[in-house]
N, C-alpha and C positions, 0 to 999 in steps of 0.2 A: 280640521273637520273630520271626522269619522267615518270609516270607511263605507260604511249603511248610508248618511247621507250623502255621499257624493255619488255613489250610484243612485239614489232616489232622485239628485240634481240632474243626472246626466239623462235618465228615465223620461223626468220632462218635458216637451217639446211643445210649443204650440203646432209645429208641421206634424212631428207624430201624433197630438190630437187628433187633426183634422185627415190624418189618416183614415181612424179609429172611428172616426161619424163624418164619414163625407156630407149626410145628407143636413144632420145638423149646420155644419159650416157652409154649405150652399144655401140654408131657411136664414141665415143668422147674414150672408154677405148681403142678401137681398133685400131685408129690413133693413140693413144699411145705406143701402144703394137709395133705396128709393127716400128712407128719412133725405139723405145726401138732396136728392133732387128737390125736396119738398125745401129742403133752405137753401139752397141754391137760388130757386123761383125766389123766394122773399128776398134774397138779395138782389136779385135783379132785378123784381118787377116791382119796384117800389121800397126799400129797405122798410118796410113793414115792421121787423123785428125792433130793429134798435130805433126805427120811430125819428124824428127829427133831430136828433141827438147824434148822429152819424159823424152828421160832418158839420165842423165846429165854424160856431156865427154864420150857420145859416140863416138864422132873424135879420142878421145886416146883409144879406145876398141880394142882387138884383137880377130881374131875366132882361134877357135881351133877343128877340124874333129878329134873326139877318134873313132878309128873301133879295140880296141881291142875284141873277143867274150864275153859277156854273159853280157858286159854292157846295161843299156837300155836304153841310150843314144846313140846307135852306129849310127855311120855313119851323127851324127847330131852335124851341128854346134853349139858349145857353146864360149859365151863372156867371156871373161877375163881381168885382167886389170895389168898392172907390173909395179911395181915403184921401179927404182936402179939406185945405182948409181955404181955400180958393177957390179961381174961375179953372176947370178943367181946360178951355178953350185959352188959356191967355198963353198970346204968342212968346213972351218974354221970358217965362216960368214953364215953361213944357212939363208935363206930369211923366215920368217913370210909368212903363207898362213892362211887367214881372211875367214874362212865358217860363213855368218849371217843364220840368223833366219827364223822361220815361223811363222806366212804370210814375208816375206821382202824380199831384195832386194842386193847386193853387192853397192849402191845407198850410203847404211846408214853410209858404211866406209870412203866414198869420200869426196876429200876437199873441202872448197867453199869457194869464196872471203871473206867470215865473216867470216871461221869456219874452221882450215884445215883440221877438224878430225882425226881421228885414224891414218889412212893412210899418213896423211902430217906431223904429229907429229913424226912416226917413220920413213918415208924417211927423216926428217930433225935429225936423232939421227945415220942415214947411214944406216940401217935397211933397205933391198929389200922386196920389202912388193907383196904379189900375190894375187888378190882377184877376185872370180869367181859368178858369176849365177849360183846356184843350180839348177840342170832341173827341168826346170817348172817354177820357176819364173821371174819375170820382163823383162827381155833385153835378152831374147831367140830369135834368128831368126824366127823360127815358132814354136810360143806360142798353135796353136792349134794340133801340136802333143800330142798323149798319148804315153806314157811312162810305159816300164812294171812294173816298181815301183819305186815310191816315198820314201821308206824307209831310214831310216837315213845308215844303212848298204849297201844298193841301191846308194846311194851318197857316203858313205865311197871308195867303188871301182871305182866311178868315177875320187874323186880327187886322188885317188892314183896314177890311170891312167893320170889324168892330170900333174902329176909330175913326169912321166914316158915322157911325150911327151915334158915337158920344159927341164927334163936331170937334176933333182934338186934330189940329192941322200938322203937328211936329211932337214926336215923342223919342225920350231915350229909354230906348227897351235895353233889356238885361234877359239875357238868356244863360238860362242855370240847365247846367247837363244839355239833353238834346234838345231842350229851349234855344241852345243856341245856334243851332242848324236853324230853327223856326225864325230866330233875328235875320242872321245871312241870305235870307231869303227873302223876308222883306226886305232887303236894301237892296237886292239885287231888281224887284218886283216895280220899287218906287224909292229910290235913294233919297229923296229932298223930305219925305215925309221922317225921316228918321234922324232925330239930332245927333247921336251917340248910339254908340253896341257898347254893350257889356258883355263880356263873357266870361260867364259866371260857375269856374268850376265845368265848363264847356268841353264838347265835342268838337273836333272841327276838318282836317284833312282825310284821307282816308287810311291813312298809317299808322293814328293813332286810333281807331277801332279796334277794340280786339285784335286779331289776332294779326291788323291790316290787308288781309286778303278778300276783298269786296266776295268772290265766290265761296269762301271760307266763314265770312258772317252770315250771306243770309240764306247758305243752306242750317247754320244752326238755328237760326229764326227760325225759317220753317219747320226745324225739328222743334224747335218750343212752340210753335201754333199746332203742330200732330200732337205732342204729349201734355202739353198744361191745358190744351182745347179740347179737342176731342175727346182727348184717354182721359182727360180726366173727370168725365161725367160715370167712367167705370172703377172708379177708383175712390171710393167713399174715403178716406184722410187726406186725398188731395182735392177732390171735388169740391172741400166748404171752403178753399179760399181759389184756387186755380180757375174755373173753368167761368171768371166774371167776367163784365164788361170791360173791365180793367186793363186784364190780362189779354182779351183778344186786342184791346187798344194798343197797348205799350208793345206787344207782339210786332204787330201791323205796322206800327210807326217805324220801329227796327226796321223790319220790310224793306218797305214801301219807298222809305228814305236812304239816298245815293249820297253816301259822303264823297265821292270822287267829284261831286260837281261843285264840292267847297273848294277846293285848291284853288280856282280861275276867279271865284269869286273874294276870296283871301288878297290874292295875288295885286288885284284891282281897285281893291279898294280905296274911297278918297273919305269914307266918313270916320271920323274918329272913335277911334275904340278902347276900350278899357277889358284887359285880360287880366282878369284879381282868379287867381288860384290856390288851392290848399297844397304844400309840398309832401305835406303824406294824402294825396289823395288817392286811393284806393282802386277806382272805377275809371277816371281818366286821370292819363298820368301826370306827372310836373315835368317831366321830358317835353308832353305834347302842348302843354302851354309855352315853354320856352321855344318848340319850333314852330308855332304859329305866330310868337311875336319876331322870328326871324322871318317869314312867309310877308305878316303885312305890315305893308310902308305905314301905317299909318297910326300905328300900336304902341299902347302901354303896357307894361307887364308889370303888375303886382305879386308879389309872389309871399303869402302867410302862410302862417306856421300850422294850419289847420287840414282838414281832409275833406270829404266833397259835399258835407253839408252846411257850406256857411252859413246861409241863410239862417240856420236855428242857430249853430253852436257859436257864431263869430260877426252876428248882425251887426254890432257895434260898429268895430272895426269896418267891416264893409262900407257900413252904409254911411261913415265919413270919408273914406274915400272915393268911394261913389259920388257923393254930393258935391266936393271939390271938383270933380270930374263933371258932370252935369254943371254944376253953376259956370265954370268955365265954358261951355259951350252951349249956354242956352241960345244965344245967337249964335248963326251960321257964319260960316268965314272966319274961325278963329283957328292959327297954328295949334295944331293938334303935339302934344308929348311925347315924345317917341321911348324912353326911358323904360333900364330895367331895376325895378327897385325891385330885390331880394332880403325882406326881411325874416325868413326864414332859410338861411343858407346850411350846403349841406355838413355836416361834419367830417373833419378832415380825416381818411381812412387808411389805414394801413396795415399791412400784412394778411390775413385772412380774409378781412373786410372789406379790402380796396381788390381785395380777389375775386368775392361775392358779385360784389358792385360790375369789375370787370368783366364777369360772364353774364350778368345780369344785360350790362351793354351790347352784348354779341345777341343774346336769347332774341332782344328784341324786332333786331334786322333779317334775323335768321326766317327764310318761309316757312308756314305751318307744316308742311309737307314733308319738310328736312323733319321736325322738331317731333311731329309723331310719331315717328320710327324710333325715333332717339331713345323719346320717354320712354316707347313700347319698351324697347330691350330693356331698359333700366329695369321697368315694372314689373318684367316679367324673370329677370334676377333675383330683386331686391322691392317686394311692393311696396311695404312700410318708406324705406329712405327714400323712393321715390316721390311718393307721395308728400312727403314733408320738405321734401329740395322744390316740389314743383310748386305746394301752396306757397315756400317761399315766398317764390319769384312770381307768381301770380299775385298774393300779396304786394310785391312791390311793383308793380304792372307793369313788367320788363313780360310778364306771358298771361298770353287770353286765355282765359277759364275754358273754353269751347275746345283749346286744344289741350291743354292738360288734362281734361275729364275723357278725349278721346284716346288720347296715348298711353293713359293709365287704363284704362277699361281694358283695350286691346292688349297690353301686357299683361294684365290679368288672366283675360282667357285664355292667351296666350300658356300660363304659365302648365308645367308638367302637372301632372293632377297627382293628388297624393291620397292616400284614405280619409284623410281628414277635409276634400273638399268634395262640392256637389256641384257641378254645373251643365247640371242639363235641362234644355229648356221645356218650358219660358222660365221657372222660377229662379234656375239656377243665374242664369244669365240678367233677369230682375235683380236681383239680389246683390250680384256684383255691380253691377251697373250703380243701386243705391248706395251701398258702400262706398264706392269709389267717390260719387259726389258727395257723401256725409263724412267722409275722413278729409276729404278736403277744405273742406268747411270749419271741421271741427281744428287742424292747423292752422288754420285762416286766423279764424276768431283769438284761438291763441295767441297769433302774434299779434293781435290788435292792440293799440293806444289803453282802450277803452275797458280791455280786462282788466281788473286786478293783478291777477298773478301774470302776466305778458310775458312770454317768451321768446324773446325778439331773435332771432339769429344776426343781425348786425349789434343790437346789444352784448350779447355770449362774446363775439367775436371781439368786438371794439375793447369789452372789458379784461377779458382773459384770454384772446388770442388763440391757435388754434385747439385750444385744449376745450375753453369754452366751446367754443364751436362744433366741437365732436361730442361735447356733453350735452351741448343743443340735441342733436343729433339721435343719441341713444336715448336721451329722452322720451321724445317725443315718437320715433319708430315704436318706442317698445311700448308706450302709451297705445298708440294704432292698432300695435297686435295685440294685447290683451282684452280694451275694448272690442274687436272682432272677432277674438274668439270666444268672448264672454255671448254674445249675440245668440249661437247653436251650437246645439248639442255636441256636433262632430269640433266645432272651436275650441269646448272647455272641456274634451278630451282630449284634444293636443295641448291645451295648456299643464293638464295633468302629465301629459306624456314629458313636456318640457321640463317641468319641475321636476319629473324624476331622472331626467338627463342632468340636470341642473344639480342638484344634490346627492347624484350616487356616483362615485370619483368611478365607479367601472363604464360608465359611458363619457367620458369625459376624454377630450381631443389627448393624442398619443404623446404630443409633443408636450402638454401639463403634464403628465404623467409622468415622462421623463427628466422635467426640472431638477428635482434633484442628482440624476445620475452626472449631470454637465461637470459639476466638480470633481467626478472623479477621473472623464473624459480628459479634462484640463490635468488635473495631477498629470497623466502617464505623460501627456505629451511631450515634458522631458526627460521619459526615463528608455530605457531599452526597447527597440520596438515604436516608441510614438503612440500615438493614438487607437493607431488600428493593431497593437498587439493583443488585440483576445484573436483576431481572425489567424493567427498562427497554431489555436486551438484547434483540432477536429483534423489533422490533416488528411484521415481518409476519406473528407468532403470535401468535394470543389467548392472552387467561388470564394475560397473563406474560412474553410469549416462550414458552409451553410448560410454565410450571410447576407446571401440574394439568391434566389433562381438554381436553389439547388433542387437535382431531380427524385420523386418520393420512390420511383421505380432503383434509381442507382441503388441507395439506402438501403429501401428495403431488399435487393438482390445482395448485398454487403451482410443483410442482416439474417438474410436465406436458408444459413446451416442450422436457425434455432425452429424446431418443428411451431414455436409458438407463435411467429411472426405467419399474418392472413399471406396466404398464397395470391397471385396479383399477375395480372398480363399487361406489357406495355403497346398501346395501338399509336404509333407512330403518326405524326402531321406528313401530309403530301399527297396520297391516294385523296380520292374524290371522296364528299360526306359518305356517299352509299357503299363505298368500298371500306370504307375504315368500319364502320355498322358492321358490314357483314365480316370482319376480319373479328370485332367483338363477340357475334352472334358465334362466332366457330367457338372461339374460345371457351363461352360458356357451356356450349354444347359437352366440347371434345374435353375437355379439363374435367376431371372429377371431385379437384382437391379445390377447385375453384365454389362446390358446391351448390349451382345452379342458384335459379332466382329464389328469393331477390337477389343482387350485387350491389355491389357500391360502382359508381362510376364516379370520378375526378378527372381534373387535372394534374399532369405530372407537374409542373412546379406550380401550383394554385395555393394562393395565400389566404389564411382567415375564414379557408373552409368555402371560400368561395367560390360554386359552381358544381359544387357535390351532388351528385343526385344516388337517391337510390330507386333503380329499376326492377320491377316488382313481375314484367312482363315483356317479351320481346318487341311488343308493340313501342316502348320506353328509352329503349338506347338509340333507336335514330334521329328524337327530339336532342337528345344531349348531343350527340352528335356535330349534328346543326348548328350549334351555340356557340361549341366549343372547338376551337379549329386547328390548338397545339396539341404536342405529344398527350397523349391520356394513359392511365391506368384503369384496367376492370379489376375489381378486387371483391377478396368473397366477404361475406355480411355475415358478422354474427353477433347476434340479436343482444348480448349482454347478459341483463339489460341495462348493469351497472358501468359506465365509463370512469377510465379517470387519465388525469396527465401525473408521471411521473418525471421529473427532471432529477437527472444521476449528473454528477460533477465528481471526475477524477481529482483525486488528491495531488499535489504539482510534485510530492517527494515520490508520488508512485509512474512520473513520467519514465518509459522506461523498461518496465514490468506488464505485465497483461495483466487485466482482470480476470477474475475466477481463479488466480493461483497462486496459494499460499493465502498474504493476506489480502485484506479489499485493498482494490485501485481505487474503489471511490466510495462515495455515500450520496446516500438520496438528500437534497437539499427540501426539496418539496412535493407535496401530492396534492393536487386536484382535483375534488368530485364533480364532476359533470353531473347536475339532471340535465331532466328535456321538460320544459314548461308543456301543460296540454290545455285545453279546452272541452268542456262536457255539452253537446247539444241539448235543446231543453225542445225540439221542435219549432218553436216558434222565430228564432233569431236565427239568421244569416252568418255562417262562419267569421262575415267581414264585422258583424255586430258583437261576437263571441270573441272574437280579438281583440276587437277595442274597447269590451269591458275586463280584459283579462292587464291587470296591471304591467304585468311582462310584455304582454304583447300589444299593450299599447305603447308601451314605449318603445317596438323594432316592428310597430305598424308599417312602414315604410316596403323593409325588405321582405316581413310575411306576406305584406298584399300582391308584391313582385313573385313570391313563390308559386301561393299557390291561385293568382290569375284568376281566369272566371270563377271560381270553384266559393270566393270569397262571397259571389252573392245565391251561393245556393243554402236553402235553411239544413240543418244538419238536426240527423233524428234525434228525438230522446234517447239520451245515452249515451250514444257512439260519442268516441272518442277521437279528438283528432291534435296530432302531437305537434308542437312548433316547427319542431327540424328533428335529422337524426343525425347532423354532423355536431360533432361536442366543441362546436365552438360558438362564442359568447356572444361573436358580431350575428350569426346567424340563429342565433333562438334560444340557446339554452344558457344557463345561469350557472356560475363556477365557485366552489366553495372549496377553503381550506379543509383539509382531511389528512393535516400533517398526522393528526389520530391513530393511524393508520398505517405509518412508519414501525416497519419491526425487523427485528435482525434478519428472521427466512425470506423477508421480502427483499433487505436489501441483500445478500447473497445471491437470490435470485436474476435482480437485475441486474447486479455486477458481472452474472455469466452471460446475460444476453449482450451485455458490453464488450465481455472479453470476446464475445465469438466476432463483433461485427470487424468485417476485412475485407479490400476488393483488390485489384489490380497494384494498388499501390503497397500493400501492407496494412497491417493491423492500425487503428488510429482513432479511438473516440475517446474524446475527454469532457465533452460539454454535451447533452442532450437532452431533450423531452419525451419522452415515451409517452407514446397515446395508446392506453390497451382498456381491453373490456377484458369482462368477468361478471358471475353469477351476482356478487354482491362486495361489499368493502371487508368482509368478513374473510371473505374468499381470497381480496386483494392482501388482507395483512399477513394470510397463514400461505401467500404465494403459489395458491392455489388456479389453475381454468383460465390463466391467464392469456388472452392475446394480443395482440401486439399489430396496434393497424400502420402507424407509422412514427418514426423519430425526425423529428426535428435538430437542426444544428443549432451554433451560437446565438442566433436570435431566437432559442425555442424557450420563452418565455417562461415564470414559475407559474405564473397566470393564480395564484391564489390573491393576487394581488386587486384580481378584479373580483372580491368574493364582496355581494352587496352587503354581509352582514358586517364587513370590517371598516375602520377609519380608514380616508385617506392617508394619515399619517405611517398605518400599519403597510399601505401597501407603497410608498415610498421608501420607507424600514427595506421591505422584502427586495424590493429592486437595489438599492443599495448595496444590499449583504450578496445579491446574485452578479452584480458587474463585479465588484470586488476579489469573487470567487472567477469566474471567469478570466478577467488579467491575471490572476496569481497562477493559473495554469498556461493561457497563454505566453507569458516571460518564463514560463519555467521550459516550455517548448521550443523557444529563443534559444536560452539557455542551452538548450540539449544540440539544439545548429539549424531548428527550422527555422523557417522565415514568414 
């Protein structure tokens, strides 16, 4: 894509719109809002819209007025539905009464020219089948009645009453999802009225609830009655389906209904029952049907191959096993089955799988309260892997959705904020919130049956072992994050920022970089010296020659006798922040070669440039100060403006000999031009918007928004200039280019004598270095001209042309290569000579 259009993509924003014409987007939500309410009303007070066509075979519905006392349905018509071919009343033949679920509808049982479901499968096995509208949901006369409760026992006395009013003395009810809290209850209510329980794809103890923590469910009910109830009459895309009768129904039922008071009724029971479940159900688990048929004495347990919708997808099957089940117990007094038929058993797992499954086993037992913190830290590491580990296992309903949506969110916010997020409220915190429940979802579905393309993670796993499994893995993370960051503007400028991480080998981890060096690591390891013979290189540096934690102050006092090298004071660690300030402030004062402000302030062994500040004002060195709380250097500033790194490498026949006399000790292997990336205010953008359209600096957004702090939301005028950094290193702002160009005899003469002069305590001794100097221009650097000299680096002072973005990877592997190589050939030659 071109580089005009992706700035014009990044330009667009629906939130920056609605910047841009608040009042527009306030005329435009409220026409919404109120459309929202205007079909709202028609869905509730009447489906008016879609007319009797709503809810299917309403033609074959019947009403039914119960006014017996203390129901809280009295006096109010409810639908029903009867399929016989018989006497509903005949005691021999008891008819099948069908309670569904919540959220649903009596809808789910019904036939349809593809499908005959539940219902069409047991009218055609002779079976009178009754299936009703639980109050409150779907095909209610008036949906906008409240009800004095929803409760599964609340319903229990309804249907009892509705089989008081058809004259049906003995039924086998089937309760499907928390239909079957509604059966349990009628048997608990009047057990002889009841021939058989079904439980159909059922709820049942309180441990298999979500997340099992009765405090833990039905404060998240009441979170779903505040946001799909009430918010959602403010919320015009959730308002046309959320804020209906439906929804306060299935809400309410959640509520209102105590699965703890299942266990004692489980536990007691004498009527027989049939537990037929799906083993990839989804919503309740095949765990919680297998401990329910261990819970009652009195239980069957079927167990298919299907998920929590039999009634449509697996009527058949059902409803012959049902009918054996019913026929066998039309009369009372018959030894009830206690058997577990398993025809869908699990597949046998191993390595990875039987891993998954393992922790999957623990997730379940484990309290909500453990399990939030857990995911938190996960999320707020790792949001994507979290989020795809946690749809997992909420997929396999080892974990409730109520606490994986809690512990992802909270890791979210949780997490360090970077330039590239927004979370400040309300939007910001809207925002994650939806996210977090739409990436969950959007894994969910993934690993459904029911997709096409399915990405199972016991699939990956069972197939290809843990390799699979980690390809599950990256998949589907980096699926999350590119979808999310495609969503805003600040997203698909970190994707941009990534891609150019991704494709330019100069920001790429230290340790690729050096893949190819390992072989040559390996070579030495047998020869003179071992491994570590470069660090015999440099002896007038500690540590090494330099290769950890050498001091920039030693160096540069070693390198003191060349007038070219920046004059520099070292402020020691141990005095208090304010006393080491003012032991700085002297300095600048009383030193004249130090050249007043501005200076550079470092640390004395600070790596990668990091921590450098330049103090432009006395007001400036007590923050650094503060920060930094080892040896430091003040050092004077001069302005260039051209930087570059030169690395000089002694020749190993000149170990021995000084540089500067007679012939060269060494030669320049390589030069380095430093720029410094800038940014031009235009007025209207915020320096933190000026960087993150600046290709550079969108990709070291990170450490320029740590730089320069508030400063990143102030607009920057037309014109004025503000520069990345002014330390010449890569990690900190500025971009490194080869300017081997640049190599010329008077330069290398030159730098051969600022080599020969460098000496300290021990003697003369450099053979490996980088030189980091400024000058007026490269023109300047070739004819060895204006040179200064800020500091040398030892054996680790890299050619750094390596990280020039205009070259191949392949080129800058070459360079590393040809620079280790150089480096041992001096180091063993220093062996050689009797160092160590």
């Amino acid at each position: 894509m071109p580089e005009g259009r992706i700035r014009r993509a990044l330009k667009s924003s629906p939130i920056a719109w609605i910047k841009r014409h608040p009042r527009a987007a306030l005329a435009i939500y409220g026409v919404l809002l109120i459309a929202n309410w205007i079909i709202i009303g028609e869905v509730n007070f009447g489906r008016k819209i879609w007319g009797e066509g709503y809810m299917a075979d309403t033609a074959h519905a019947r009403e039914l007025v119960l006014d017996a006392p203390g129901l809280p349905v009295r006096e109010l018509p409810l639908r029903y539905w009867v399929a016989s071919r018989g006497d509903l009343t005949d005691p021999d033949h008891p008819p099948a009464l069908l309670l569904h679920g919540s959220p649903g509808a009596a809808v789910g049982f019904m036939a349809s020219a593809e499908n005959p479901g539940l219902v069409g499968e047991l009218e055609r096995l002779d079976r009178a089948v009754i299936w009703v509208d639980l109050p409150g949901f779907a095909s209610e006369i008036d949906p906008t009645r409240e009800f004095t409760s929803y409760s599964a026992d609340a319903y229990a006395d309804v249907m009892l009453a509705v089989l008081d009013e058809l004259g049906v003395e003995r039924a086998h009810v089937v309760g499907w999802s928390n239909g079957g809290a509604v059966g349990l209850r009628m048997i608990e209510a009047d057990p002889d009225r009841i021939a058989t329980l079904t439980l159909l794809a059922s709820v049942g103890v309180q441990e298999t609830e979500g997340s099992g923590s009765y405090l833990f469910e039905h404060a998240k009910y009441a979170f779903g009655q505040v946001t799909l109830g009430a918010a959602g009459y403010l919320v015009p895309p959730v308002g046309w389906v959320a804020p209906t009768a439906e929804t306060r129904a299935f809400l309410a039922n959640f509520q209102q209904t105590d699965q703890r008071a299942m266990r004692p009724i489980m536990e007691t029971l004498d009527t027989p029952t049939l537990i037929l479940h799906g083993r990839h159900d989804f919503l309740t688990p095949a765990w919680g049907a297998e401990l329910h048929h261990e819970i009652m004495p009195t239980s069957r347990l079927v167990m298919l191959g299907g998920s929590h919708f039999i009634p449509m997808l697996q009527a058949k099957d059902a409803a012959a096993v049902m009918e054996g089940f019913f026929t066998r117990h039309d009369r009372a007094g018959v030894e009830p089955i206690t058997t577990y038929e398993d025809r869908a058993p699990n597949v046998d797992r191993a390595g990875v799988a039987r891993a998954i499954a393992w922790v999957g086993g623990h997730i379940r037992w484990t309290p909500w309260w453990v399990l939030v913190p857990l995911i938190a830290l996960l999320a707020r590491w790792r949001p994507e892997l979290a989020t795809v580990l946690v749809a997992m296992y909420v997929g396999r309903v080892d974990l409730d959705i109520g606490v994986a949506l809690l512990g992802l969110f909270a890791g979210r916010l949780a997490r360090r904020r970077t330039p590239f997020d927004r979370r400040r409220l309300p939007v910001g915190w809207i925002g994650t919130a939806a996210w977090t429940a739409l990436s969950v979802f959007i894994v969910f579905m993934l690993e459904q049956d029911t997709f096409p393309w399915r990405l199972g993670p016991d699939d990956a796993a069972l197939r290809f072992g843990a390799i699979g499994f980690v390809a599950y893995l990256v998949v589907l993370t980096t699926l999350l994050h590119v979808l999310r960051s495609l969503l805003r503007r600040p997203g698909r400028q970190r994707l941009l920022a990534q891609w150019t991480h991704l494709r330019s080998h100069e920001h790429w981890p230290s340790w690729v970089m050096y893949v190819p060096v390992i072989p040559i690591w390996v070579g030495h390891a047998f020869k003179p010296g071992g491994v570590l013979a470069f660090t015999a290189a440099n002896p007038g540096i500690p540590d090494g020659g330099g290769i950890t934690g050498e001091s920039k102050s030693h160096i540069l006092r070693a390198l003191g006798g060349d007038p070219r090298v920046l004059a520099h004071e070292l402020i020691e660690a141990g005095p208090t922040t304010g006393e080491r300030a003012a032991a700085a402030l002297r300095a600048i004062e009383s030193r004249p070669d130090l050249g007043g402000y501005p200076v550079i302030l470092k640390p004395d062994t600070g790596e990668r440039g990091s921590d450098v500040r330049l103090a432009r004002t006395p007001g400036d060195v007590a923050p650094f100060f503060e920060q930094v709380r080892e040896d430091a250097v003040v050092q004077r500033f001069d302005p260039g403006p051209a930087e570059f790194g030169v690395l000089w490498i002694r020749h190993p026949d000149a170990i021995g000999r000084d540089p500067g006399a007679g012939e060269p000790a060494g030669s320049i292997f390589a030069i380095t031009e430093k720029r410094f990336p800038e940014v031009v205010g235009d007025g209207a953008r915020t320096l933190g918007e000026l960087i993150l359209a600046h290709p550079r600096g969108r990709a070291q957004a990170e450490i320029l928004f740590a730089r320069f702090g508030a400063r990143t939301r102030e607009t920057i005028p037309e014109g004025e200039r503000v520069r990345f950094t002014n330390a010449g290193n890569h990690m900190q702002g500025s971009s490194f280019h080869d300017g081997s160009q640049l190599i010329t005899p008077i330069l290398e003469r030159a730098i051969d004598a600022v080599a020969g002069g460098f000496a300290d305590e021990r003697g003369r001794g450099l053979d490996f270095g980088r030189f980091d100097v400024r000058c007026p221009s490269g023109e300047h650097l070739a004819r060895g001209e204006g040179l200064t000299i800020i500091e040398l680096n030892g054996v680790l002072g890299e050619a750094t042309i390596h990280y020039d973005p205009d070259r191949s990877a392949l080129f800058a592997w070459g360079v590393l290569q040809a620079q280790w190589k150089r480096l041992y050939e001096v180091g063993e030659a220093r062996i050689a000579a009797g160092a160590k």
